[in-house]
C-alpha positions in Angstrom: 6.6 -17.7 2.0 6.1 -14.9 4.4 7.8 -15.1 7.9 7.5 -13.0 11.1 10.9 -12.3 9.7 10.0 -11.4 6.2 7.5 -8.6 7.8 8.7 -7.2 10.0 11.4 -6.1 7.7 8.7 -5.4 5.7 7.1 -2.9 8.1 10.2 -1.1 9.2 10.9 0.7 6.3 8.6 4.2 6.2 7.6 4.6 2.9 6.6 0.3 3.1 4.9 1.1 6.3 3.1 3.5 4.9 1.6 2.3 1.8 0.7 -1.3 3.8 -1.4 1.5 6.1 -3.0 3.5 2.8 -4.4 -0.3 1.7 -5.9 -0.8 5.6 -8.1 2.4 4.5 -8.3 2.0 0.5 -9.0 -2.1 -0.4 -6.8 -1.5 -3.9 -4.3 1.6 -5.1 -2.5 2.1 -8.4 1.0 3.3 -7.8 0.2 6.9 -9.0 -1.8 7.3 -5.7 0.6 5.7 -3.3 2.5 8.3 -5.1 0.8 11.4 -4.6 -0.3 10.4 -0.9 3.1 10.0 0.2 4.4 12.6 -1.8 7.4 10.4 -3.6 8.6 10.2 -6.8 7.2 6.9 -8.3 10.6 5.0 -9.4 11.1 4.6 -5.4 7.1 3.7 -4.8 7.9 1.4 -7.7 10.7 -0.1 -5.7 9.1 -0.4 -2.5 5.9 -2.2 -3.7 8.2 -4.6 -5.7 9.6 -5.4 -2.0 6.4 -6.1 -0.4 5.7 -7.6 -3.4 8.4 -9.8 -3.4 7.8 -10.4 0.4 3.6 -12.3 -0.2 2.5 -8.8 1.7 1.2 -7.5 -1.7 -0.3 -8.5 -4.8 -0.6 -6.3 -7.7 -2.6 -6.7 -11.0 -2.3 -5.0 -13.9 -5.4 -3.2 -16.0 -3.4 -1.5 -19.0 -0.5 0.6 -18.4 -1.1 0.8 -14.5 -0.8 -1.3 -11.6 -3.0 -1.5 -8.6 -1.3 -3.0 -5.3 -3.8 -4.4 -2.5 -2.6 -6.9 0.8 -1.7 -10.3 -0.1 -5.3 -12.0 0.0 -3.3 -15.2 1.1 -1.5 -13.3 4.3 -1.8 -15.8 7.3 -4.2 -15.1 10.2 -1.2 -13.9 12.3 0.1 -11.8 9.5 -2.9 -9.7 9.2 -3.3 -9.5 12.7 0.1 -8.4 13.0 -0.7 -5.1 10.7 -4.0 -4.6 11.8 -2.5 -4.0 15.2 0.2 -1.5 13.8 -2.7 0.3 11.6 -4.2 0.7 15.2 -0.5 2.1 16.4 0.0 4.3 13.9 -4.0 5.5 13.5 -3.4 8.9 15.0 -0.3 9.4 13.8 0.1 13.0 11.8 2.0 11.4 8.6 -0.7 8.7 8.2 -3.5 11.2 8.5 -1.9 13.4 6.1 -1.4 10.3 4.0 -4.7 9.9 3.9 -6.0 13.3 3.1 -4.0 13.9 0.2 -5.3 10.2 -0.9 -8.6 11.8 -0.3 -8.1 15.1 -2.4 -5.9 14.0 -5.3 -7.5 14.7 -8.4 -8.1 12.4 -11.2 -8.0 9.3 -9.4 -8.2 6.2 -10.8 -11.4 3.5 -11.2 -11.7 1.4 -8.9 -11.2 -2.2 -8.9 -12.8 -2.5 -12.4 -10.0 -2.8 -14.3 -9.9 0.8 -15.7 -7.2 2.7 -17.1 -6.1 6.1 -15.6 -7.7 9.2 -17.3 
């Protein structure tokens, strides 16, 4: 069950912070995008997405060989409230619009939400 507890600690890790603000932009990722946005090698995206996992702030599903990671549809009312007023801290933020942009320009990307493999 999440807690204001469970979140927080959630949120105060970067690389955590930073995917839960890629999926306030993109509705679903695969970890080879959270990957190449924040530039990090994908054992520790891997690690962290388990945590928020682990924590009801994600919920991943797998199509093939790949995972896609999108919020928690079940997050409580305060919850998303909670992170939509830290994507609103963090908006102009230089790391989360360079997030963002390499998002934007990676090549290859995955389909979307269809339950598609990677290319």
């Amino acid at each position: 069950m999440l807690t204001p507890e469970i979140l927080m600690k959630s949120l105060v890790d970067e690389t955590r912070l930073r995917c839960v603000m890629l999926l306030m932009v993109e509705t679903e990722l695969c970890v080879c995008e959270f990957g190449y946005a924040l530039g990090e090698v994908q054992p520790k995206i891997s690690r962290h997405l388990g945590t928020l996992r682990e924590n009801h702030v994600m919920q991943d599903r797998r199509a093939g060989q790949w995972v896609y990671y999108r919020l928690h549809p079940d997050l409580p009312p305060w919850a998303k409230i909670l992170i939509q007023a830290v994507a609103q801290g963090v908006e102009g933020a230089e790391i989360h619009k360079e997030d963002r942009e390499r998002l934007r320009t990676m090549p290859d990307r995955p389909g979307r939400c269809h339950g598609t493999d990677h290319p």
